[in-house]
C-alpha positions in Angstrom: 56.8 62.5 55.7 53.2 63.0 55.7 50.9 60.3 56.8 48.7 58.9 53.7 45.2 58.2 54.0 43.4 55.3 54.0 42.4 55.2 50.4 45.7 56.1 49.2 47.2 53.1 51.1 44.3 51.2 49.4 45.1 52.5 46.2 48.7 51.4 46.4 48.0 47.8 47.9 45.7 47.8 44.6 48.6 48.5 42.7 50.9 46.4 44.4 48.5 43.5 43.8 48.3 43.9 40.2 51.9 44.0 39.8 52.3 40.7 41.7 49.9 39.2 39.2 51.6 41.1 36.1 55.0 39.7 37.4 53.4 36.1 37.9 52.4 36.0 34.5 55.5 37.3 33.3 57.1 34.3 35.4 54.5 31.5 34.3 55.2 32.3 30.3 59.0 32.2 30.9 58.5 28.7 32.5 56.2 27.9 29.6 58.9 28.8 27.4 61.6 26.6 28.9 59.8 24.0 29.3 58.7 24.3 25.3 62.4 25.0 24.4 63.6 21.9 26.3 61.3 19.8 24.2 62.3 21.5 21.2 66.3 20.4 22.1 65.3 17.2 22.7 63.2 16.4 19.2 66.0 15.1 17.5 63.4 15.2 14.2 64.0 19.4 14.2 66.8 21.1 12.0 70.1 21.5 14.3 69.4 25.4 13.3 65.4 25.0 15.6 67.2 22.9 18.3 70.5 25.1 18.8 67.6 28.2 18.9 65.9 26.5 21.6 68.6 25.1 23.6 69.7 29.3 23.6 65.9 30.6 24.2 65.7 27.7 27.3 69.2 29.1 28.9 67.7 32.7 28.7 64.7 31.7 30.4 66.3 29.9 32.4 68.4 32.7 33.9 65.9 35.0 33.9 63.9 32.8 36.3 67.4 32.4 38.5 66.9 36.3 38.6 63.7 36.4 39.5 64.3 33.7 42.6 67.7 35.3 43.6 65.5 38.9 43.8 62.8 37.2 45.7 65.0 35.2 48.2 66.6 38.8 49.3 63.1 40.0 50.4 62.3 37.0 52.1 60.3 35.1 49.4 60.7 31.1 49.0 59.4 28.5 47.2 
């Protein structure tokens, strides 16, 4: 394997960065989204229809972010 050049390594930590931040983002709305669907389920003034939605949208998010800390504890990353 050929060695790469300093730019090139640049150029990948660049794009290494700016998926860390993409996937952060990512991460941050899904916590937003839990966090909106828990209040949702617990607003007992909502149709049963809104909460039952919510309660499902919060377990997806939910597991999604299990995912994401399960992935991240493998490569060494912890909260």
């Amino acid at each position: 394997m050929e060695d790469i050049t300093p730019l090139e390594e640049a150029i990948l930590n660049a794009h290494e960065f700016a998926a860390g931040l993409a996937s952060m983002a990512i991460v941050h709305d899904m916590v937003q989204r839990s966090e909106e669907s828990s209040k949702a389920v617990r607003d007992r003034e909502l149709p049963r229809e809104i909460r039952a939605q919510a309660l499902k949208d919060g377990r997806e998010c939910n597991q999604a972010l299990n995912l994401v800390a399960s992935a991240r504890a493998l490569v060494g990353i912890s909260a």
